[in-house]
C-alpha positions as CSV (number, residue, x, y, z in Angstrom):
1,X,150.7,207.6,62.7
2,X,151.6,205.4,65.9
3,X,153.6,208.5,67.1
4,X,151.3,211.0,66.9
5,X,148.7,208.6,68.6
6,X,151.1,208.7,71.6
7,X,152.0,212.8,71.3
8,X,147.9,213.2,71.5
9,X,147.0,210.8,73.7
10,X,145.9,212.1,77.3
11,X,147.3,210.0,80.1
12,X,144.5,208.9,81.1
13,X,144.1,207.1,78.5
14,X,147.3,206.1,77.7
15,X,146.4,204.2,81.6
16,X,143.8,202.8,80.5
17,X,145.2,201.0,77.2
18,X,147.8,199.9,79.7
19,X,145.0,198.2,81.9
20,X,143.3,197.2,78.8
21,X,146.5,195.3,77.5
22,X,147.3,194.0,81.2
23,X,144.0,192.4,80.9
24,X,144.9,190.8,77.8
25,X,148.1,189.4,79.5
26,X,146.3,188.3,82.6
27,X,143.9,186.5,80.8
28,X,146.7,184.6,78.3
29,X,148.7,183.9,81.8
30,X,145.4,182.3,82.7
31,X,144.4,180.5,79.8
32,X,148.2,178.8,79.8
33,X,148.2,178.1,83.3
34,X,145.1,175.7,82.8
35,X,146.7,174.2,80.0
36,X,149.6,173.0,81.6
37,X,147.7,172.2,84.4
38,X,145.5,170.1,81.7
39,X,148.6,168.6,80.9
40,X,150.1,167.7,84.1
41,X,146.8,165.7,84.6
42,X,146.9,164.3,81.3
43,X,150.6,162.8,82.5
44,X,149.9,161.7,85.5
45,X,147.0,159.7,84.6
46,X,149.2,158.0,81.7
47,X,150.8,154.2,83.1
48,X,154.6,154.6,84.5
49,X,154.2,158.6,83.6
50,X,157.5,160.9,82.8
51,X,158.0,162.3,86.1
52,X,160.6,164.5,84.8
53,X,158.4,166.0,82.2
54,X,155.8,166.0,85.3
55,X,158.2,168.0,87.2
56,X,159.4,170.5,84.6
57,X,155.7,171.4,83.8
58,X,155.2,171.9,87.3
59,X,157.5,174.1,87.9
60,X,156.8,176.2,84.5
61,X,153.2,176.3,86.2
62,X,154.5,178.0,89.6
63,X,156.5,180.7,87.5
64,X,153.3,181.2,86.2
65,X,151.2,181.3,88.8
66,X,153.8,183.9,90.1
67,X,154.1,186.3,87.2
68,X,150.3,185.9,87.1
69,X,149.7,187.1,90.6
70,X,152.3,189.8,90.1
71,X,150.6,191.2,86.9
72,X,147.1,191.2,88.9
73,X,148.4,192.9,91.8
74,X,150.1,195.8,89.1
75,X,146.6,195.5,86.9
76,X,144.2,196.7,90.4
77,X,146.9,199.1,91.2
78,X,146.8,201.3,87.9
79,X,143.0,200.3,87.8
80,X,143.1,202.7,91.2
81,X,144.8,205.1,89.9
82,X,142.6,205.4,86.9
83,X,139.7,205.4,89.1
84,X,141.1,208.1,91.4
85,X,142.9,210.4,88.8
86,X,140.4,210.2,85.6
């Protein structure tokens, strides 16, 4: 049934269930990106805190950050093409 869904389906919106799935991403990027940020804080605040955990979070958080800002960028550019070509 998934095949023929893909042999039918227009490009246009096969685009747009490509933005609607980057979305999805963005937003889980997002949603983990303030809980490790939540939980950096939570560390830090802790007496004599594990600056090794502190550090690996950290740098999981920049990755992130990263992969989020790349996934936007690709998001707004097939979100211009889709406004341009359908």
């Amino acid at each position: 049934m998934a095949t023929e869904a893909v042999r039918t389906e227009s490009p246009c919106a096969m685009m747009r269930r490509a933005a609607q799935s980057a979305r999805k991403e963005i937003k889980r990027r997002r949603d983990e990106s303030l809980r490790l940020q939540g939980e950096i804080s939570h560390l830090q605040g802790r007496p004599d805190p594990d600056q090794t955990a502190i550090a690996a979070l950290k740098q999981r958080l920049e990755v992130l950050k990263a992969q989020l800002t790349e996934d936007e960028l690709s998001l707004d550019t097939l979100e211009q093409v889709i406004t341009e070509n359908c």
